[in-house]
C-alpha positions in Angstrom: -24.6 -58.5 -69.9 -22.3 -57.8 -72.7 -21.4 -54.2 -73.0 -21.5 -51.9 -75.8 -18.7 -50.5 -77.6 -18.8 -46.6 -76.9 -19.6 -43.8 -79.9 -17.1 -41.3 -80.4 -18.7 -37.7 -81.4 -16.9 -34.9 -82.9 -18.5 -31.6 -82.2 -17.7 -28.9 -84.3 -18.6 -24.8 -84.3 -17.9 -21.2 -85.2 -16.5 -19.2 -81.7 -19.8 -17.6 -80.5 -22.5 -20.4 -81.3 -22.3 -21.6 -77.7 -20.8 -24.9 -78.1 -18.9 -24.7 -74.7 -21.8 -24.0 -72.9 -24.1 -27.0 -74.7 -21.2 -29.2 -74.3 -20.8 -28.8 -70.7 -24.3 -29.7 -70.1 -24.0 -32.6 -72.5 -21.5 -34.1 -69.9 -23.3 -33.1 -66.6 -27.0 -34.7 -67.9 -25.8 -38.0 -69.9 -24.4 -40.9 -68.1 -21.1 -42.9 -69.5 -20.3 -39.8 -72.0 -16.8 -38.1 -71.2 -15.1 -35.4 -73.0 -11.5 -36.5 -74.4 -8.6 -35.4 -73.5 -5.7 -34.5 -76.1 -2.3 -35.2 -75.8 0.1 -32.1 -76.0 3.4 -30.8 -76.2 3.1 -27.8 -74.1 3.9 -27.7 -70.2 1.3 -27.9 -67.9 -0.4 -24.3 -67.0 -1.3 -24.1 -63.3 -4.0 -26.2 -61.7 -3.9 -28.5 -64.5 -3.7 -32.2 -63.6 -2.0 -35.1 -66.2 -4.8 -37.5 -67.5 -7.6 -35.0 -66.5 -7.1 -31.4 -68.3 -4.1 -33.1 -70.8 -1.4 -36.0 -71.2 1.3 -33.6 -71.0 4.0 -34.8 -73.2 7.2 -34.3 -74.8 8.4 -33.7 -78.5 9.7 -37.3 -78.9 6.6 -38.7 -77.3 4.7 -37.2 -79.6 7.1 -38.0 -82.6 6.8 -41.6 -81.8 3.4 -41.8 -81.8 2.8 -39.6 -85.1 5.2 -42.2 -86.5 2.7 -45.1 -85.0 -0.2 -43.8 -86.0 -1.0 -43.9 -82.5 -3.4 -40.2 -83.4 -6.3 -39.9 -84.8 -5.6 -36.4 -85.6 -3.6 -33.5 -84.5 -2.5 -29.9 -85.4 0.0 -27.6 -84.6 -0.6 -24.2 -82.5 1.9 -22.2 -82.6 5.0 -24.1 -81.1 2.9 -26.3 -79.6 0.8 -29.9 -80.8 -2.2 -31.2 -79.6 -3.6 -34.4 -80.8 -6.4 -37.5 -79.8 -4.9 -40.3 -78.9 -6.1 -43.8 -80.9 -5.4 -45.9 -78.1 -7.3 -43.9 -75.1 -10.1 -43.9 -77.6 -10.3 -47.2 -78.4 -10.3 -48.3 -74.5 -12.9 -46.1 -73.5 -15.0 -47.2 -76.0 -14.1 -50.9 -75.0 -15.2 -49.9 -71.6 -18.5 -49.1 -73.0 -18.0 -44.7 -72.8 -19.0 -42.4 -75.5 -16.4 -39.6 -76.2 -17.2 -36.4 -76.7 -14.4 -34.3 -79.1 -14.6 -31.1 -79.1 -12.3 -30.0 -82.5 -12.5 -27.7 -85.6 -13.1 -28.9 -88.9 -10.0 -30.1 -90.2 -9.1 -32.1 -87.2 -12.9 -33.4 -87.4 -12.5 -34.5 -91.3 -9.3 -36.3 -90.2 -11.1 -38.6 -87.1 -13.8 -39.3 -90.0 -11.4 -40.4 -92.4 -9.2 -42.7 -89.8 -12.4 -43.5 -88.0 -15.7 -43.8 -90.3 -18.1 -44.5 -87.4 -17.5 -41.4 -85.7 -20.7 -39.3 -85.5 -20.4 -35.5 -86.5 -22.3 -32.8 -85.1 -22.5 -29.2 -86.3 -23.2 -26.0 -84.4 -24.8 -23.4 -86.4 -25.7 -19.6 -84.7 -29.2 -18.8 -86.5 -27.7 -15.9 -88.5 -24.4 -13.6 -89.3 -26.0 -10.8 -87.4 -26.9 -13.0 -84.1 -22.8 -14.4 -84.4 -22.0 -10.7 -84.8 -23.9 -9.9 -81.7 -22.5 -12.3 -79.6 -19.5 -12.0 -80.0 -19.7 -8.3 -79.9 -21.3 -9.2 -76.3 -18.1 -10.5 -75.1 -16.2 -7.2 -75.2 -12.9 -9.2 -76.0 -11.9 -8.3 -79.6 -11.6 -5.0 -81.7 -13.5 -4.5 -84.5 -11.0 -5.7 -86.4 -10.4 -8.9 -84.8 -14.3 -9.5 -84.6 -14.2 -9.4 -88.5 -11.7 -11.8 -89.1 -13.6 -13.6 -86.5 -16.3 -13.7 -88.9 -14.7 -14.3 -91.8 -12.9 -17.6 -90.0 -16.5 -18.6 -89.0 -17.7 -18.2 -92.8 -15.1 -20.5 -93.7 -16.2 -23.1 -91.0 -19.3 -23.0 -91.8 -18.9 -23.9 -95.3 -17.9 -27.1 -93.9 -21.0 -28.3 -92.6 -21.8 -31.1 -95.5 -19.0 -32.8 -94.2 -20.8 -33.6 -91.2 -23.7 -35.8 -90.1 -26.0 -33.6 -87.7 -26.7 -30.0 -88.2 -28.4 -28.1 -85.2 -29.1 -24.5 -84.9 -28.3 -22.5 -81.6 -31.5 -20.0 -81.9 -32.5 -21.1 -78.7 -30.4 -22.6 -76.3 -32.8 -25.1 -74.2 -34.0 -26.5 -77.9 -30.5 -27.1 -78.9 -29.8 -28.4 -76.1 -33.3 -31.3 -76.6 -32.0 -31.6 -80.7 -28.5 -32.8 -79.3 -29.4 -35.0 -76.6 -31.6 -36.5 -79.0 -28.8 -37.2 -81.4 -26.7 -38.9 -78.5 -29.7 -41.0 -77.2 -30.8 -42.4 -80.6 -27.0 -43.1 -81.8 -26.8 -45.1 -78.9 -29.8 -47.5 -79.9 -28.4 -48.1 -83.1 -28.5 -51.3 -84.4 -24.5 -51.8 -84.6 -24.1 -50.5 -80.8 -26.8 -53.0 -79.4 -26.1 -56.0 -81.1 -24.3 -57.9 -78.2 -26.9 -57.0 -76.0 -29.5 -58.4 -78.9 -27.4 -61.5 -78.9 -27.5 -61.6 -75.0 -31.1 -61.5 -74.8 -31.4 -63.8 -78.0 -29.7 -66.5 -75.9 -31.7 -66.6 -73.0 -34.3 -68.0 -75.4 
């Protein structure tokens, strides 16, 4: 049977919603979704594999393929640039995978605007005060740092009409059921099953 071509989803949240947590589940419970991996310029850390944690690449690797439009976007961290590679994308999806990217807003306007089919998903934390609290829980930032924290998440979340799906992290387990429920019914869509509909059509 003919396969279908794989979604891409763009995943998007403030630090402390819990997206790391919801998107590690994501990839342990569905089948055929895999979370993409980003070219970059920076060397290798330790324990990280090429093609699994990164494509570890140089300057002029990534130079040629900004000049081919071989990304579908990419951003600058410090000395460093990290970008989705078109190409990977498009032969996972050939191969019938939906990718899972895990990016901030800018870099998810971008993979709309060179990709218009890409799904976009929103994290929201219920309120300010529950963010606060979290991230307050971590014990990793000064007071300081947690409010520009917060004022950084403020900023994101003013982004969130830009984006498809928007699902509150109140409750872990229901966020959890509202985001499998946006992968399981994106992949009945009427544009993904098509050559399977003309499959079955056939045998008539």
């Amino acid at each position: 049977m003919t396969a279908c071509q794989g979604n891409v989803y763009v995943l998007s949240a403030p630090s402390g919603a819990g997206k790391s947590t919801l998107v590690r589940r994501l990839l342990e419970k569905l089948p055929d979704l895999i979370f993409s991996i980003s070219f970059t310029t920076r060397p290798p850390r330790e324990g990280e594999v090429h093609g699994k944690d990164y494509f570890f690449v140089d300057d002029a690797t990534f130079d040629a393929m900004l000049a081919e439009d071989g990304l579908l976007e990419w951003v600058q961290v410090y000395k460093n640039r990290y970008g989705t590679g078109r190409a990977w994308i498009q032969e996972q999806r050939a191969s019938g995978k939906d990718i899972l990217l895990d990016i901030e807003t800018v870099g998810a306007k971008n993979v709309k605007a060179a990709l218009p089919e890409a799904i976009l998903i929103f994290l929201l934390p219920p309120t300010a005060e529950e963010l606060t609290r979290r991230l307050r829980g971590r014990g990793t930032e000064t007071e300081e740092q947690l409010t520009v924290r917060l004022q950084h998440a403020r900023h994101e979340m003013e982004q969130f009409p830009h984006y498809d799906y928007l699902v509150v992290n109140e409750d872990l387990e229901d966020a959890y059921r509202q985001l499998e429920s946006i992968f399981v019914a994106e992949r009945s869509r009427l544009a993904r099953m098509r050559p399977i509909a003309d499959h079955i059509l056939a045998t008539f």
